[in-house]
N, C-alpha and C positions, 0 to 999 in steps of 0.2 A: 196340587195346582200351583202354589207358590214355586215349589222346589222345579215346575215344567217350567215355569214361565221365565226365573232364573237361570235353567239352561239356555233358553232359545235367545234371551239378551246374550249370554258368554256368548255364543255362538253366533251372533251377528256379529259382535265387537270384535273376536278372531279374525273372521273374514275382512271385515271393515282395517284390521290393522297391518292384514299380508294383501290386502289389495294396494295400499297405500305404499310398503315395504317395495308390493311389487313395482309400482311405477316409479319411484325412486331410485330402485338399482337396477331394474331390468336394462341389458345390454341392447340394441337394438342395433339395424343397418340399414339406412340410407338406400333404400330400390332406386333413385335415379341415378347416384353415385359412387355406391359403398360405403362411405363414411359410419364409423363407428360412432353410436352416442348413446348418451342416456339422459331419459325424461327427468326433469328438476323435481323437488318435492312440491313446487307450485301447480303440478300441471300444465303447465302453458309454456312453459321453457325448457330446453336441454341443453346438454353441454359436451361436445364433439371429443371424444375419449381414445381415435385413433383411426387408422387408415384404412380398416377393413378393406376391404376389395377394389378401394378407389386407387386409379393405375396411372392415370396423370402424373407426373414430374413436377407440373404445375400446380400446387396447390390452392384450391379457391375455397374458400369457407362460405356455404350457403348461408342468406340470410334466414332462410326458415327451413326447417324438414317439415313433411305435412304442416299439420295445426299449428309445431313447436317454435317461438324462435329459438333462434340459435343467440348465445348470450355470453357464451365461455369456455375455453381449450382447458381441456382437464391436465393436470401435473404426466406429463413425460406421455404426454396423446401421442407426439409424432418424434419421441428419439429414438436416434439414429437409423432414420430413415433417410430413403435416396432421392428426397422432394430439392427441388431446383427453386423455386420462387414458391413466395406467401402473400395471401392477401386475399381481399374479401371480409366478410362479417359485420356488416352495419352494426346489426346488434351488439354483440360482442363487446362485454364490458371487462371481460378477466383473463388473462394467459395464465395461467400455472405455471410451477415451480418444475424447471427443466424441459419446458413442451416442446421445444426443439431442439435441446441438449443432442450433440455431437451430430448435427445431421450434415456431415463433410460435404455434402453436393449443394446445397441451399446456398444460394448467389443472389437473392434478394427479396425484402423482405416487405411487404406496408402493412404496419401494425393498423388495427383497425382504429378511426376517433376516437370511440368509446372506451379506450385503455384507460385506468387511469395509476397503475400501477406494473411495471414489468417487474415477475417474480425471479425470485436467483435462478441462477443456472440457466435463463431461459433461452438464451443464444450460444450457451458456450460452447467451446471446440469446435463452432460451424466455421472450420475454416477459407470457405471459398467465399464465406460471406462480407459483399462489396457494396451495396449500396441497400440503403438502410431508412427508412422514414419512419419518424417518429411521432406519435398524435398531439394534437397541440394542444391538448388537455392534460398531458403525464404530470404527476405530480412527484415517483419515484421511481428510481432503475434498478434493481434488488441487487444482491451477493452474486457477484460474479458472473452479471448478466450478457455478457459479453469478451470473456474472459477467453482470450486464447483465439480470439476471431482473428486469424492472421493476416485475413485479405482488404479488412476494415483500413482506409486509408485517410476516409474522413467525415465525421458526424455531428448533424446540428442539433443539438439539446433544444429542446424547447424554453424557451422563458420560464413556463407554469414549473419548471422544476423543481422542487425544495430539497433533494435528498438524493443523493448516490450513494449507494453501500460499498461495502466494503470488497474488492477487487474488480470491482463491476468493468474495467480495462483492463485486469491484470494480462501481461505477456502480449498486444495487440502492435507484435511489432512494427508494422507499417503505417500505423496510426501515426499521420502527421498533423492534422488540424481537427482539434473540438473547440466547438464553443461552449463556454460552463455558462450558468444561467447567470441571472444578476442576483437571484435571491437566494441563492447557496450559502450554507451556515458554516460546513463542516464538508474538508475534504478526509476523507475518512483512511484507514487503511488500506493500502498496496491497490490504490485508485489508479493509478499508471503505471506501476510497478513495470519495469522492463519494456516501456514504451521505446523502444528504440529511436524512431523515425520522428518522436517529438520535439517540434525544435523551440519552438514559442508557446507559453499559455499562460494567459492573462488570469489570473485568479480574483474573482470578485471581491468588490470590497465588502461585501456581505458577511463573509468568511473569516470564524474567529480559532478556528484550529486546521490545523495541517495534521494528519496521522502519522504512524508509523510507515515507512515505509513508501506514502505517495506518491514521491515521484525517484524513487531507487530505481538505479539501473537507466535513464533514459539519457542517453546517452549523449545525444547530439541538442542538447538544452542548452544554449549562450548562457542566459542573463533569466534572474527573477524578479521580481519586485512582487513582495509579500505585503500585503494589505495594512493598514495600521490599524486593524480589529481585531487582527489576531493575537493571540495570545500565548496559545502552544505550539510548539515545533516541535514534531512528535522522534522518536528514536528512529535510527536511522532514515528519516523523512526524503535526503536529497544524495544518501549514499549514491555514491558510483556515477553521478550524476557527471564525466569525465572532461566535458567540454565547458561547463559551467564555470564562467568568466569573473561575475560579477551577483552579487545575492544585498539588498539593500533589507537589513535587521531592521523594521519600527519600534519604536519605544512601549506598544502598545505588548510585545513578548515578553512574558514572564517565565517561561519554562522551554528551555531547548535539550531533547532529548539525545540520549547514546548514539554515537556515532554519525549525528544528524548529516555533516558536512563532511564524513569520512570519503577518501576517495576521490575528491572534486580535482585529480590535476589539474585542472587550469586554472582555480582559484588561489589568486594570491595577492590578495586583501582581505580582509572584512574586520568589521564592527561591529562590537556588543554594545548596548543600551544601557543606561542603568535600572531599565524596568527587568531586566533578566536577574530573578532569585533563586533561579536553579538548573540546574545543568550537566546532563549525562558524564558520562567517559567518553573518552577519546571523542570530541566533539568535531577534531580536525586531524583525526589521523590518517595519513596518505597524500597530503596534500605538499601543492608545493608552495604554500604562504611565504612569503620573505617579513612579514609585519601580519600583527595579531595587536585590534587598537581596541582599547574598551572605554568608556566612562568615565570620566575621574571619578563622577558619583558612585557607581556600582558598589553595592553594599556586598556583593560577594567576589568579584573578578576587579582583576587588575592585571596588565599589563605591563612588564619591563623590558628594554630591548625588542619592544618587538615579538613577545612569545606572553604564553597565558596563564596566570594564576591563581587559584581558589581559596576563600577565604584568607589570605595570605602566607599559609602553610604547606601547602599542594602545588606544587608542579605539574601543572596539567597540560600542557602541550607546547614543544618546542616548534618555531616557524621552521617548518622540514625544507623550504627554497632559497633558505641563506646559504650563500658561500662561505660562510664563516666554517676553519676547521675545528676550533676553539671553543668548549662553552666551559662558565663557570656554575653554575647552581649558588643561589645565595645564598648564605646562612641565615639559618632559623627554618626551612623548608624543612618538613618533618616529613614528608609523601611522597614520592614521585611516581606518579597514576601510569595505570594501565595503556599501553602503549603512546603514552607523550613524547617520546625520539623515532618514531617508526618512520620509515622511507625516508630516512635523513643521510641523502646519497653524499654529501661534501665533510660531515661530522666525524674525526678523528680519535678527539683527544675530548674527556668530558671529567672535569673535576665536581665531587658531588660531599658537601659539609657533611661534620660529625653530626650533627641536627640530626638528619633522616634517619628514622625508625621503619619507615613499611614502603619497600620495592612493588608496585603492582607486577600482572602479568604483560610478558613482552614486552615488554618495555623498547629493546631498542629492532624492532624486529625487521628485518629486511633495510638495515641500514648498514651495507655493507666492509666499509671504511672505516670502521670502529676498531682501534687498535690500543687505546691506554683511555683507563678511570684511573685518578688519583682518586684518592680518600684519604680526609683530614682526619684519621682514627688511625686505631692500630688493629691488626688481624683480627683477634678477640674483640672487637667492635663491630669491623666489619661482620663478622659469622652472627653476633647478636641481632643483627638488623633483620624484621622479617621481611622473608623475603616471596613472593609467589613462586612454586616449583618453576614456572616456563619464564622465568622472567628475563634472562638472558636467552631465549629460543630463537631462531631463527636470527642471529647477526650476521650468519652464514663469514662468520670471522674467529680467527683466537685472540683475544684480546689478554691483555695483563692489567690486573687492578693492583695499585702500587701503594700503598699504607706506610702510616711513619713506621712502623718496625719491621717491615716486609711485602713481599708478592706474593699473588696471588694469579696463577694464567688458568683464563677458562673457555673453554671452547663451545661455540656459539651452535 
């Protein structure tokens, strides 16, 4: 009796646990639309998982299928599909991760109120996509959520914003006006990365790091002025940044990463703080600075003539827009960093003290006009010094290094 009654409980619970399984996964279709979905484990909601047989261009998200609402776009529901416009879903409190990833024909988009997070990928590669409204409840716009939108030319962030991830603009080259929220903390990694068409952007004073790579590549950017809350400037943060005139450093930076300012043709001024205690390679290589001004305070940089140097032993960046053909290296300089003479088009002749021990790489790279290093040593000195294999690479010159006992000619 016991061991019957014991079955027929198993055998209710079975059923009781694949009828539950059932309504959870079961795939279902939309009879008035097509639309693909599936019932939530609540019963009472579902969440639209693809385009099944619905043949519109026009995408509308019903508020309810029968009994269901509709409540959220499942991860990669509609990529790369050939939907034209989006919108709809009162309900709708979730996009997934990629749900419109690469849909090249999508031209416009109204995220429903109820958002309150856009997941990565969830716009990206939708190249046609030109007008764009965002809920005004968002609180964050994930990994790359908008990455590679070519036609995007301009978007209003809502206020409620706290949080952009990481590439979430990357490659949106048309993109000429966003407005960033006022409560943003953190512009993160390759956040405009290759924004072409960016020419202004006001960064909130909320904002106490700049990432890697932000705003590399954007080309057509004047002028910056950086918050005084920030505190990092991350590795190559403003690379390539080519039209970039003027960049105001606050005292509030403590860390400016590799390469941050590399590239900036147009800049040729700027100032270190004395709050800056640490500081990439090649922080200004490619530029054409004629003056490089730091701190007297600066516990790590200083400044001579006009060019920049680290703890007082490192040679860290020659101003590459002096006309001068002449330079001397002081004595006591033990370093001379990785490409500190690059793109130094007027630079001829560089005398460089028995002091130095370690040549970084490329040192003088695409600095054409290089034709004579003296050195205060002798041959077997100079060969002692170490040196990086590519350190003389690209001078695209034969230069001669001239030693108190002899020459040495080497070809760039």
């Amino acid at each position: 009796m016991k061991s019957s009654l014991r079955l027929i409980i198993s055998t209710v619970i079975l059923a009781t646990v694949l009828m539950l399984c059932a309504i959870t996964t079961c795939a279902c279709t939309d009879g008035s639309n097509g639309l693909e979905y599936e019932v939530n484990s609540d019963g009472e909601t579902c969440t639209i998982t693809g385009l099944g047989t619905y043949s519109s261009k026009d995408l509308v998200i019903p508020d309810t299928i029968g009994s269901y609402k509709v409540t959220a776009i499942a991860d990669r529901a509609f990529k790369d599909t050939d939907i034209e416009t989006f919108s709809g879903g009162k309900n709708i409190t979730k996009i997934g991760i990629g749900a419109f990833h690469n849909c090249k024909q999508l031209k416009r988009a109204l995220v429903p109120d109820g958002v309150t997070k856009l997941e990565g990928w969830c716009f990206q590669f939708c190249e046609s996509l030109s007008d764009v409204t965002l809920p005004p409840y968002l609180v964050s716009i994930g990994y790359a959520a908008f990455a590679e939108c070519s036609s995007l030319v301009t978007l209003d962030i809502p206020d409620t914003v706290l949080e952009i991830e990481e590439h979430a603009f990357d490659k949106c080259k048309n993109l000429s006006n966003v407005k960033l929220p006022p409560k943003l903390k953190s512009i993160e990694t390759c956040v405009f990365f290759e924004c072409l068409s960016l020419v202004t952007i006001n960064i909130p004073e909320t904002v106490i790091k700049i990432g890697d790579a932000a705003f590399a590549a954007c080309q057509r950017i004047t002028s910056i002025s950086i918050p005084n809350k920030v505190e990092t400037v991350g590795a190559f943060a403003f690379m390539g940044c080519q039209s970039l005139k003027e960049i105001i450093i606050p005292d509030s930076v403590t860390e400016i990463g590799q390469s941050a300012f590399s590239f900036c043709f147009s800049l040729t001024e700027i100032y270190f703080p004395a709050s800056v205690t640490k500081i990439g390679t090649s922080p200004l290589a490619y530029t054409n600075l004629t003056s490089i001004d730091v701190d007297a305070n600066s516990p790590i940089l200083s400044s001579i003539d006009g060019n920049l140097y680290h703890n007082g032993t490192i040679f860290l960046n020659y101003a590459g827009g002096k006309s001068d053909s002449y330079f001397s290296i002081p004595n006591g300089i033990i370093k001379i960093a990785t490409e500190s003479f690059v793109g130094c088009l007027n630079l001829k002749t560089l005398s460089i003290p028995q002091s130095v021990k370690f040549i970084g790489s490329q040192v003088f790279h695409y600095s054409p006009n290089i034709e004579t290093l003296y050195y205060d040593g002798t041959v077997d000195d100079w060969e002692n010094i170490t040196k990086m294999p590519d350190w003389n690479a690209n001078t695209e010159s034969i230069f001669t290094i001239i030693c108190t006992d002899g020459t040495i000619a080497m070809d760039g």
